[in-house]
mmCIF file of the N, C-alpha and C atoms, coordinates in Angstrom:
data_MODEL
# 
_entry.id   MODEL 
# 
loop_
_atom_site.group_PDB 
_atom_site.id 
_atom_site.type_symbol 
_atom_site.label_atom_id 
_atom_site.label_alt_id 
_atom_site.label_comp_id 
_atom_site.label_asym_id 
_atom_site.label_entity_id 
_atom_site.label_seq_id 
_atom_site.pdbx_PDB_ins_code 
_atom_site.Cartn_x 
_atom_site.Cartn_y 
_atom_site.Cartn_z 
_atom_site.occupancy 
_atom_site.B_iso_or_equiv 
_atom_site.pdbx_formal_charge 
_atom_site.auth_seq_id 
_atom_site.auth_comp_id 
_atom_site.auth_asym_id 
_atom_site.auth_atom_id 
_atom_site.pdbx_PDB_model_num 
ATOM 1   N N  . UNK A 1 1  ? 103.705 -44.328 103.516 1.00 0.00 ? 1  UNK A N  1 
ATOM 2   C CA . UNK A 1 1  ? 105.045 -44.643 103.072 1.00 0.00 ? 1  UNK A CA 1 
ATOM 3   C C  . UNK A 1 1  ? 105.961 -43.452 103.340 1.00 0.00 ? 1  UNK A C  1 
ATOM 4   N N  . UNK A 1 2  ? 107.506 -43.227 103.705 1.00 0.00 ? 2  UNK A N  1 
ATOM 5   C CA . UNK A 1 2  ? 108.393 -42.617 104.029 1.00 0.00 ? 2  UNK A CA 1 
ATOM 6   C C  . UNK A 1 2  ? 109.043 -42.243 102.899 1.00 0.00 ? 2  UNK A C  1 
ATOM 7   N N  . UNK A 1 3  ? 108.875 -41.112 102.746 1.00 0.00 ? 3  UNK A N  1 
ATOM 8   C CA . UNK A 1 3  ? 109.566 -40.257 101.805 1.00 0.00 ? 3  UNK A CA 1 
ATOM 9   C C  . UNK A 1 3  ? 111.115 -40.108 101.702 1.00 0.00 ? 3  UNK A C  1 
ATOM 10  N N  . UNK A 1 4  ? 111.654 -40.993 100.976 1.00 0.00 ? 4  UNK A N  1 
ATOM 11  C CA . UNK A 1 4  ? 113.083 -41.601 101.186 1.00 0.00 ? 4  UNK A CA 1 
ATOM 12  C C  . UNK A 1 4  ? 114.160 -40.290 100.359 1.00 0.00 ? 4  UNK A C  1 
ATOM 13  N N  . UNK A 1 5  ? 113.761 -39.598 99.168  1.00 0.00 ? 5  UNK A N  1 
ATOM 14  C CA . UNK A 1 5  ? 114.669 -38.497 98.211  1.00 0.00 ? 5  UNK A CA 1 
ATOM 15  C C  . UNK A 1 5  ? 113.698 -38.474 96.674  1.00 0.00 ? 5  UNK A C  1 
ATOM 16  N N  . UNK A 1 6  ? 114.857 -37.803 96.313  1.00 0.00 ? 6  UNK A N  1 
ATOM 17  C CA . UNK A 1 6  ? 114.245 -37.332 94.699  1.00 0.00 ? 6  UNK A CA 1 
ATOM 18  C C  . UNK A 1 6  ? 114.709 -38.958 94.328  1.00 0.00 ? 6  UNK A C  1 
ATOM 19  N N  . UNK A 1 7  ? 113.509 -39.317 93.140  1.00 0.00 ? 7  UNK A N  1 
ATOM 20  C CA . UNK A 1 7  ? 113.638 -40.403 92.520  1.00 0.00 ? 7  UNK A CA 1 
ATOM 21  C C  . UNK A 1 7  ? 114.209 -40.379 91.806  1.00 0.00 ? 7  UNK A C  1 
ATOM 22  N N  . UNK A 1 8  ? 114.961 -39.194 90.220  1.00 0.00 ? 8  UNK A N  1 
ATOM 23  C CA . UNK A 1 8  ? 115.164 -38.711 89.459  1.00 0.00 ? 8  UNK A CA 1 
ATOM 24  C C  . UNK A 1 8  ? 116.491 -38.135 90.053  1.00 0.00 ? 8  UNK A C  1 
ATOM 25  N N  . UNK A 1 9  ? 117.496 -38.975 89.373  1.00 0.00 ? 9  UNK A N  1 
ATOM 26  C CA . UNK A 1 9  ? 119.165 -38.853 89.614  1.00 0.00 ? 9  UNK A CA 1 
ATOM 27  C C  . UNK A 1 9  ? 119.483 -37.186 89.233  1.00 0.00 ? 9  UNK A C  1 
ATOM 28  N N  . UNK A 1 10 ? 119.503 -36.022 90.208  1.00 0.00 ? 10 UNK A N  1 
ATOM 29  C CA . UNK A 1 10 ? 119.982 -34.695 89.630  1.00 0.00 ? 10 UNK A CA 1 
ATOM 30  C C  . UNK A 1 10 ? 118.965 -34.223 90.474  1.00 0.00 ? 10 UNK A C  1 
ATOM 31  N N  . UNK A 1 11 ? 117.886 -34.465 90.521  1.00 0.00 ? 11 UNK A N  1 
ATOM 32  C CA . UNK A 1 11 ? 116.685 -33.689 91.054  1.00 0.00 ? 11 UNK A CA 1 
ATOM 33  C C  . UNK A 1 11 ? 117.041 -32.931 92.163  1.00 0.00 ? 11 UNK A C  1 
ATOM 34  N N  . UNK A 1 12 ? 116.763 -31.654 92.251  1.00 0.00 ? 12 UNK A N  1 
ATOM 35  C CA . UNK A 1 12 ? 117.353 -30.513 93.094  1.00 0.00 ? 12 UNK A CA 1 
ATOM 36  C C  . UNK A 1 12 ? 116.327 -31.574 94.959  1.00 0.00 ? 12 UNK A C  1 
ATOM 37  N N  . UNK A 1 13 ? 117.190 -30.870 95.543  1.00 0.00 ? 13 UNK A N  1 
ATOM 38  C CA . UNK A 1 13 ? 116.970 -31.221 96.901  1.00 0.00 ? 13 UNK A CA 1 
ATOM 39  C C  . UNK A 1 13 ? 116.480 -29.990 97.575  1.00 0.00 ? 13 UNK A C  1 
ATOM 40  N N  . UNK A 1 14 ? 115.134 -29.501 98.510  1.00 0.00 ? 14 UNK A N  1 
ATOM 41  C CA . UNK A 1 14 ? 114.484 -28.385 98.908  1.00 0.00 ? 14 UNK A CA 1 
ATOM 42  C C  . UNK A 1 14 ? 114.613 -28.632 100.209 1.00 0.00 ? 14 UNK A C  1 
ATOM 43  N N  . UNK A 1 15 ? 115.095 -28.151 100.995 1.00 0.00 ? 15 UNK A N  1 
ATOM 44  C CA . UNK A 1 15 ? 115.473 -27.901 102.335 1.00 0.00 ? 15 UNK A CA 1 
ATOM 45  C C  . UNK A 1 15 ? 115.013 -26.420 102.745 1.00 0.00 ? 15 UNK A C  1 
ATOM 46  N N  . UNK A 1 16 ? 114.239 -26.103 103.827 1.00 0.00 ? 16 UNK A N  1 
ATOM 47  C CA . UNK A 1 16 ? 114.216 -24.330 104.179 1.00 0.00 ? 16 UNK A CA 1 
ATOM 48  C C  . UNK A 1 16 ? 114.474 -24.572 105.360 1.00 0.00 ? 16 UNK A C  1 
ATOM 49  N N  . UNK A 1 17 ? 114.695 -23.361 105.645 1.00 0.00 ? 17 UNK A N  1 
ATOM 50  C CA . UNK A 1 17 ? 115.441 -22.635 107.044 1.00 0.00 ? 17 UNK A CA 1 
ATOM 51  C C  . UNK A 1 17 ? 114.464 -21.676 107.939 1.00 0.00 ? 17 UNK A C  1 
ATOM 52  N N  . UNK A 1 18 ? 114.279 -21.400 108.852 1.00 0.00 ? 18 UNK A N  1 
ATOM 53  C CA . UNK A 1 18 ? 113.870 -20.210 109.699 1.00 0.00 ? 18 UNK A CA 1 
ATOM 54  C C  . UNK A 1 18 ? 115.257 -19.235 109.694 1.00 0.00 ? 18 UNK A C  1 
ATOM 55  N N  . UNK A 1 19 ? 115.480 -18.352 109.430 1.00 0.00 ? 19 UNK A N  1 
ATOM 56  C CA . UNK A 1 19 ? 117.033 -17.075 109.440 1.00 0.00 ? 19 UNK A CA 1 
ATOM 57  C C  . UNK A 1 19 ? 116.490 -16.297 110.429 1.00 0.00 ? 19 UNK A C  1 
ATOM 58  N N  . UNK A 1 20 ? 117.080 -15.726 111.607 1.00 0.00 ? 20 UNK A N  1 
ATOM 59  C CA . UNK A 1 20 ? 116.272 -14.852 112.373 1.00 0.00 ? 20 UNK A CA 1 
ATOM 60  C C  . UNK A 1 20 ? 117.994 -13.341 111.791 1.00 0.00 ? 20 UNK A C  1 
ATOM 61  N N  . UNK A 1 21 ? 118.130 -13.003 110.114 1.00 0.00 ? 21 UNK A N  1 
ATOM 62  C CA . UNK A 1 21 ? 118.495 -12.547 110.286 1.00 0.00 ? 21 UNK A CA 1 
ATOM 63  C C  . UNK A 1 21 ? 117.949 -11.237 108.809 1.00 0.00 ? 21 UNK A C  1 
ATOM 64  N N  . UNK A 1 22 ? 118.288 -10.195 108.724 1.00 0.00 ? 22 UNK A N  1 
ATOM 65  C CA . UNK A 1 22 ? 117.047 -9.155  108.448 1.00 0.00 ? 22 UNK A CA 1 
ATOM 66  C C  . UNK A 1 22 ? 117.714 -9.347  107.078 1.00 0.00 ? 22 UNK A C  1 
ATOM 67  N N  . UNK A 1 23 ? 118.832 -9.118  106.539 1.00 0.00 ? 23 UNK A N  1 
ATOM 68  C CA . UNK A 1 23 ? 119.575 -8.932  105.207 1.00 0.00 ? 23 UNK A CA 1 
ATOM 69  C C  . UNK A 1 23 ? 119.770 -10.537 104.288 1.00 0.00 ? 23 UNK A C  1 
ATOM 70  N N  . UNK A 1 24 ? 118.807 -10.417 103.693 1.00 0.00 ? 24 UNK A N  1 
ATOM 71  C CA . UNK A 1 24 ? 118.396 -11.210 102.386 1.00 0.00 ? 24 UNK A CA 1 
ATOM 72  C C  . UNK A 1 24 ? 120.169 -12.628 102.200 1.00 0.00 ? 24 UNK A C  1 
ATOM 73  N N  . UNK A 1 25 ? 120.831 -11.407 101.482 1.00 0.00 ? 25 UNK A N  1 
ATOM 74  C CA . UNK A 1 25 ? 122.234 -11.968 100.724 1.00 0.00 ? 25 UNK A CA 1 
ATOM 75  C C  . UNK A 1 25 ? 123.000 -12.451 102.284 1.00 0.00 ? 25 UNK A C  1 
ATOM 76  N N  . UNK A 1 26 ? 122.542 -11.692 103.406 1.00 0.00 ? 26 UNK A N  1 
ATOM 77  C CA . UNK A 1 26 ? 123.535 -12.600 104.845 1.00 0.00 ? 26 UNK A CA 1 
ATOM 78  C C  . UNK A 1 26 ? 122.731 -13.778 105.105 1.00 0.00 ? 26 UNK A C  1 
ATOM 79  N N  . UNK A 1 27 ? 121.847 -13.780 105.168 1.00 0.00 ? 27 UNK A N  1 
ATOM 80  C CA . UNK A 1 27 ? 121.105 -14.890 105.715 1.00 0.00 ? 27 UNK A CA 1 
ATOM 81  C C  . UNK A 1 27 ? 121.064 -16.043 104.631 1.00 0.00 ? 27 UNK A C  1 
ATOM 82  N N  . UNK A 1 28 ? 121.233 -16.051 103.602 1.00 0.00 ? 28 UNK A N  1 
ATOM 83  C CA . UNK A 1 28 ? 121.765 -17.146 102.132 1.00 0.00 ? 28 UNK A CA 1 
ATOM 84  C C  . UNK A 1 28 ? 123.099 -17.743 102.746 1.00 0.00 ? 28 UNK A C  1 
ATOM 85  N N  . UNK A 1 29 ? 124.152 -16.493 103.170 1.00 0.00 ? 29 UNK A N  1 
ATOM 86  C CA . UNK A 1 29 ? 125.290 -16.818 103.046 1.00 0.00 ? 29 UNK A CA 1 
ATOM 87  C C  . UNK A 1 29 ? 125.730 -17.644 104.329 1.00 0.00 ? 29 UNK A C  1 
ATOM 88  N N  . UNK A 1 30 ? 124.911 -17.166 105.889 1.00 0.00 ? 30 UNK A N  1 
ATOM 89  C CA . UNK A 1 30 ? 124.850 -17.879 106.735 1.00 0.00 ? 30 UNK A CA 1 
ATOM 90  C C  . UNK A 1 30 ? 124.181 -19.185 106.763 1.00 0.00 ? 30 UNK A C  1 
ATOM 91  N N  . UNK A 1 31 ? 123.006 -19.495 106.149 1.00 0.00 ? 31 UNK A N  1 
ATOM 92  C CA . UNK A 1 31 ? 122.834 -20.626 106.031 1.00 0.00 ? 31 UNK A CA 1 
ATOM 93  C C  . UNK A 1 31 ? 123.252 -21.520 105.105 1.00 0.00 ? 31 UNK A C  1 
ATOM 94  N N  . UNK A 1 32 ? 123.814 -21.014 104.236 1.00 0.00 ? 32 UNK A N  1 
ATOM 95  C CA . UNK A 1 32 ? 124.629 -21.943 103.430 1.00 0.00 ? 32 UNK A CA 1 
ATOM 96  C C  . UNK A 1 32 ? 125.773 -22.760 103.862 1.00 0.00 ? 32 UNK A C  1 
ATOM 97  N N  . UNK A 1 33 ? 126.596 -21.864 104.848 1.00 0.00 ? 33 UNK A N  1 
ATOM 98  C CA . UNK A 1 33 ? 127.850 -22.207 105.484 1.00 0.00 ? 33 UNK A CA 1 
ATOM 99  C C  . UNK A 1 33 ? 126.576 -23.330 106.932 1.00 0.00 ? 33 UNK A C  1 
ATOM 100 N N  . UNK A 1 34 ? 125.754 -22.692 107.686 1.00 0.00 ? 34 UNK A N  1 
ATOM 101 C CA . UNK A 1 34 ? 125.167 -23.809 108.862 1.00 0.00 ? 34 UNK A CA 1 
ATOM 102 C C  . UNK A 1 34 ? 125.254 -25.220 108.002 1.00 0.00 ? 34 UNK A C  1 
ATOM 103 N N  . UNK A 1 35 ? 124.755 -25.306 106.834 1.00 0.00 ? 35 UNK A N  1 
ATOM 104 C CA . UNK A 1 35 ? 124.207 -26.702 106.099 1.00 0.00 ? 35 UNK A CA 1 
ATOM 105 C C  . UNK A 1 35 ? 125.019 -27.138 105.318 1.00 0.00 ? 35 UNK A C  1 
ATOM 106 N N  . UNK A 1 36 ? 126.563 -26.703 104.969 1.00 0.00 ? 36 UNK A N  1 
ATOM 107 C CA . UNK A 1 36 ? 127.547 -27.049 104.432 1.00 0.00 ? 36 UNK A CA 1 
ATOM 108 C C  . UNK A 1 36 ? 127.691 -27.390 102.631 1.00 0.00 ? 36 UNK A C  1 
ATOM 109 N N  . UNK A 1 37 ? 126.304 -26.043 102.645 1.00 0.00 ? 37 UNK A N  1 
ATOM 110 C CA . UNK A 1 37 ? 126.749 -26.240 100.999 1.00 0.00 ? 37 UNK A CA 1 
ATOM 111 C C  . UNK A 1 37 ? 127.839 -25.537 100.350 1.00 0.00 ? 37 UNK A C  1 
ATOM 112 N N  . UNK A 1 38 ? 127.792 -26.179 99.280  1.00 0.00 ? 38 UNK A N  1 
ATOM 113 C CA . UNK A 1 38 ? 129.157 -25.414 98.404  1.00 0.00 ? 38 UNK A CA 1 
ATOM 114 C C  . UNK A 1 38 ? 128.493 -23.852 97.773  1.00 0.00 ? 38 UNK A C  1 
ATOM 115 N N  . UNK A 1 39 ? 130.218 -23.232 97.172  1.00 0.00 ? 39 UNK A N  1 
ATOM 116 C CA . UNK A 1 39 ? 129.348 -21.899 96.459  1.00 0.00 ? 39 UNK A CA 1 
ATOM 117 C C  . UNK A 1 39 ? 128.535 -22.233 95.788  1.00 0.00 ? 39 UNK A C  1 
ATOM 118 N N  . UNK A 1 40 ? 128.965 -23.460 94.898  1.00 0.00 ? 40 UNK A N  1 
ATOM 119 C CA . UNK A 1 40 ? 128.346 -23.829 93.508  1.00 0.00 ? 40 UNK A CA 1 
ATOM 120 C C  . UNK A 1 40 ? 126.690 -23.967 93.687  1.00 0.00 ? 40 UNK A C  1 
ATOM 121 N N  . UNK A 1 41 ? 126.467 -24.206 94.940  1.00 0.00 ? 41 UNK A N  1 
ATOM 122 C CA . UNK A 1 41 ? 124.943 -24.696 95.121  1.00 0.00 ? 41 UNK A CA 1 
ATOM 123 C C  . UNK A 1 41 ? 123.770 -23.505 94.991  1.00 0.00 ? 41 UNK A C  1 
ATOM 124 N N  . UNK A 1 42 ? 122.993 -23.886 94.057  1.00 0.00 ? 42 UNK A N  1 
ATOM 125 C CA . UNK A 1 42 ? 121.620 -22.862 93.833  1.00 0.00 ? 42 UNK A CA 1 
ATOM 126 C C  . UNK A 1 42 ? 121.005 -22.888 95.579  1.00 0.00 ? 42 UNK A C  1 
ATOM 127 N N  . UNK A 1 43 ? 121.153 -21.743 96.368  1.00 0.00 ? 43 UNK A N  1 
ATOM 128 C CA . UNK A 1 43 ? 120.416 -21.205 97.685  1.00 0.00 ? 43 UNK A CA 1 
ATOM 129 C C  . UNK A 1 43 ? 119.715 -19.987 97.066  1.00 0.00 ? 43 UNK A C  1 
ATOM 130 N N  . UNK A 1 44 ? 118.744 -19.509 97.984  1.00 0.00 ? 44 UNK A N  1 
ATOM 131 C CA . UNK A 1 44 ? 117.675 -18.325 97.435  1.00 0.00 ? 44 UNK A CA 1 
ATOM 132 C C  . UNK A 1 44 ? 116.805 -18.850 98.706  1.00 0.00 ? 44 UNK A C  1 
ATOM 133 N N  . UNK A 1 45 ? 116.944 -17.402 99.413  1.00 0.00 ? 45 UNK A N  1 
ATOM 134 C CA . UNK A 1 45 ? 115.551 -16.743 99.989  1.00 0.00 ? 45 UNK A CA 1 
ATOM 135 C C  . UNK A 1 45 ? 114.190 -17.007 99.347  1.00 0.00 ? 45 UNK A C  1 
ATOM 136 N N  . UNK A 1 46 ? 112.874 -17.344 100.070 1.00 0.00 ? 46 UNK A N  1 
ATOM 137 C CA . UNK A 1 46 ? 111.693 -17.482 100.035 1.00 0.00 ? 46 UNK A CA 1 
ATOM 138 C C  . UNK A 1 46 ? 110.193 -16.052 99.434  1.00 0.00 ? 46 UNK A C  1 
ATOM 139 N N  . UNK A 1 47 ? 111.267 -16.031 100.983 1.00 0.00 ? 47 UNK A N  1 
ATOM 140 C CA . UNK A 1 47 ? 110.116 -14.746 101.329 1.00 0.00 ? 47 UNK A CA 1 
ATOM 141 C C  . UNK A 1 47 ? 110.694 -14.409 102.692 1.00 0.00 ? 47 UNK A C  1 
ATOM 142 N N  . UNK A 1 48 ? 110.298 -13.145 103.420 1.00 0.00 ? 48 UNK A N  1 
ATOM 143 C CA . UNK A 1 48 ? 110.367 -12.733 104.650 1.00 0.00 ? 48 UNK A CA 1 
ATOM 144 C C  . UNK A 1 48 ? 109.419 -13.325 105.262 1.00 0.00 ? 48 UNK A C  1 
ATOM 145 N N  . UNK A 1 49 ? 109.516 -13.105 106.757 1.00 0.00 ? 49 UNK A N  1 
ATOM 146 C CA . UNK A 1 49 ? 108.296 -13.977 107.576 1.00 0.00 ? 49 UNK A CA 1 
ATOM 147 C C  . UNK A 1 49 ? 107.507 -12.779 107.986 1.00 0.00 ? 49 UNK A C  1 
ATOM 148 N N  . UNK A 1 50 ? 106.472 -12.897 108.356 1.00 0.00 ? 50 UNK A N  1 
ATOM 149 C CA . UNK A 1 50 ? 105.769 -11.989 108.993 1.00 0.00 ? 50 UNK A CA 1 
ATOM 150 C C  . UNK A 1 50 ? 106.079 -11.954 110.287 1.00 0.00 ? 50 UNK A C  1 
ATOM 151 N N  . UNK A 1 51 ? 105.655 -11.196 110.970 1.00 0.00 ? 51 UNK A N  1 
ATOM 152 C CA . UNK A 1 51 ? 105.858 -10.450 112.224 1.00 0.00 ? 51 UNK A CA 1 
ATOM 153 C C  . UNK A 1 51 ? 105.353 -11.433 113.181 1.00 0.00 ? 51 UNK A C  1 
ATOM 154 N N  . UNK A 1 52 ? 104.275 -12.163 113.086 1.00 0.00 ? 52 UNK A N  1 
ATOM 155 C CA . UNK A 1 52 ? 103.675 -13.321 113.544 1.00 0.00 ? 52 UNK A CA 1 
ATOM 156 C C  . UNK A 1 52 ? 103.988 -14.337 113.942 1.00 0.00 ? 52 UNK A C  1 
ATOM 157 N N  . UNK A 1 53 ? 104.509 -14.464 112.108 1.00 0.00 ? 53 UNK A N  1 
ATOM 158 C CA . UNK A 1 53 ? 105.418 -15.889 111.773 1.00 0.00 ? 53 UNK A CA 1 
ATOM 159 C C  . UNK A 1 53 ? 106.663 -15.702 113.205 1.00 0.00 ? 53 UNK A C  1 
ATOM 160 N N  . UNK A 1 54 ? 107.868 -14.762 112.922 1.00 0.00 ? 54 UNK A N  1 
ATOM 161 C CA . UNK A 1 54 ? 108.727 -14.280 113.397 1.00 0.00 ? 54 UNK A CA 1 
ATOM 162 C C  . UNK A 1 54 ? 108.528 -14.542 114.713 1.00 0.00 ? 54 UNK A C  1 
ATOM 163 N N  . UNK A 1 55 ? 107.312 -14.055 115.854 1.00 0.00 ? 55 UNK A N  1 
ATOM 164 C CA . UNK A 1 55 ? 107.083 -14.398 116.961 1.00 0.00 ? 55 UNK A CA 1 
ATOM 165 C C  . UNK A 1 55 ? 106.883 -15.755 117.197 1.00 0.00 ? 55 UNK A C  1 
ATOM 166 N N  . UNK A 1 56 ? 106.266 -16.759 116.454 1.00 0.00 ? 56 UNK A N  1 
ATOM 167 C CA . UNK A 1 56 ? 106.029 -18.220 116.874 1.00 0.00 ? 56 UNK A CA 1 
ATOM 168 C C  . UNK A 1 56 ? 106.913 -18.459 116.473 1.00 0.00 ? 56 UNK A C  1 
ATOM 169 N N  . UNK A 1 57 ? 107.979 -18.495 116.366 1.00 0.00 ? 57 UNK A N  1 
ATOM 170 C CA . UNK A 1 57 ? 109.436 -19.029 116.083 1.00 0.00 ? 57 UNK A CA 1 
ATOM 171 C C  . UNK A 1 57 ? 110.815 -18.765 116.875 1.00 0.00 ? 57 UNK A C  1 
ATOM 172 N N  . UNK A 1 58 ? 110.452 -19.510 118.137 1.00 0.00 ? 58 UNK A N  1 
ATOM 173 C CA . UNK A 1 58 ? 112.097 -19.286 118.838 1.00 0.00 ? 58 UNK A CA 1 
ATOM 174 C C  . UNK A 1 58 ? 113.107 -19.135 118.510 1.00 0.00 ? 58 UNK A C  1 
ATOM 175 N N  . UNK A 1 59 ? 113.971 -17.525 117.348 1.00 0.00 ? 59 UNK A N  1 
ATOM 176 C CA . UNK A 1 59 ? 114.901 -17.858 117.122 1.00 0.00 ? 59 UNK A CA 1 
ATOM 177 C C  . UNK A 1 59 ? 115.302 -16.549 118.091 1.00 0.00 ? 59 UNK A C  1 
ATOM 178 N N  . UNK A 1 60 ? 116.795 -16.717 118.267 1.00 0.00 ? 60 UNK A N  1 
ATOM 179 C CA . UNK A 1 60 ? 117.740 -15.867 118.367 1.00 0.00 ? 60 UNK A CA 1 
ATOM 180 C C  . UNK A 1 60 ? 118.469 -14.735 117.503 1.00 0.00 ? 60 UNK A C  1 
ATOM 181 N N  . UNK A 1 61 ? 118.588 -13.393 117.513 1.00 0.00 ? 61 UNK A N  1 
ATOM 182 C CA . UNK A 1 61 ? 119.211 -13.179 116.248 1.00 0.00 ? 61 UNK A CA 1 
ATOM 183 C C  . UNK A 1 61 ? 120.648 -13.866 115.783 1.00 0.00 ? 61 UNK A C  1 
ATOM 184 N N  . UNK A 1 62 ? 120.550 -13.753 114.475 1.00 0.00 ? 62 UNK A N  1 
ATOM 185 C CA . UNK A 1 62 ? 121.612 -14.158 113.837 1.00 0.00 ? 62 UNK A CA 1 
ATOM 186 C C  . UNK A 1 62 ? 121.518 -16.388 113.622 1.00 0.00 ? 62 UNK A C  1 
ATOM 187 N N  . UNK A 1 63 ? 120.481 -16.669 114.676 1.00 0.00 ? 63 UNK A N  1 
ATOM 188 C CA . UNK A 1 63 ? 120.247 -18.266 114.329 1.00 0.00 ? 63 UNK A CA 1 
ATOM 189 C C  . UNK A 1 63 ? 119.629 -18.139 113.052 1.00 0.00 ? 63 UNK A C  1 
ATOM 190 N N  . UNK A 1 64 ? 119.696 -19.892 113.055 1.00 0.00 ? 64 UNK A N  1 
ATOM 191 C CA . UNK A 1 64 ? 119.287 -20.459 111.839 1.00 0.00 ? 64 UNK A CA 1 
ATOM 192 C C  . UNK A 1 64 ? 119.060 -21.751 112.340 1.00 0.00 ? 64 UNK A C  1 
ATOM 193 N N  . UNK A 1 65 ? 117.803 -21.980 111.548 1.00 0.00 ? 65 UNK A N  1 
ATOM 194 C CA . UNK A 1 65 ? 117.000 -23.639 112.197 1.00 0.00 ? 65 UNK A CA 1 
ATOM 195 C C  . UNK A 1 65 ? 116.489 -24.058 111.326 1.00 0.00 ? 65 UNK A C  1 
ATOM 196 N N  . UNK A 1 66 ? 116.300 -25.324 110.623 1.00 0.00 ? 66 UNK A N  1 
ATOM 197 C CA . UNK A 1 66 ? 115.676 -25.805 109.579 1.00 0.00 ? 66 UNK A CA 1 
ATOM 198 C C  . UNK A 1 66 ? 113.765 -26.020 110.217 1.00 0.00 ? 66 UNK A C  1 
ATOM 199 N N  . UNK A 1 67 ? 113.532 -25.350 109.405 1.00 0.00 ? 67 UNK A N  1 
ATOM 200 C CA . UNK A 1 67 ? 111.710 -25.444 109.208 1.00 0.00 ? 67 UNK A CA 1 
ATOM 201 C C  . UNK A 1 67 ? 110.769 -26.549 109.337 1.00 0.00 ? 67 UNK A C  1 
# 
């Protein structure tokens, strides 16, 4: 079956990003503006990627790609 949304009217929505960018608070603020959320919206960083991660991931600096 296809996972259609939150069932539960309010239920936060989890979307992540790949950021190919190094500063925590820029890379919130850039992907917030790529995905057109408001200020009001709870965004927050994960974690950093590893060096690994970072290589299997075609980004560019300064892109942003959903995960």
């Amino acid at each position: 079956m296809r996972w259609v949304g939150a069932v539960v009217h309010g239920a936060p929505l989890l979307q992540y990003f790949n950021v190919a960018i190094a500063y925590e608070a820029e890379a919130v603020e850039v992907t917030r503006k790529r995905c057109g959320a408001s200020k009001d919206a709870m965004m927050t960083s994960v974690r950093a990627l590893s060096a690994l991660e970072v290589a299997s991931i075609p980004l560019m600096p300064g892109e942003v790609k959903a995960a």
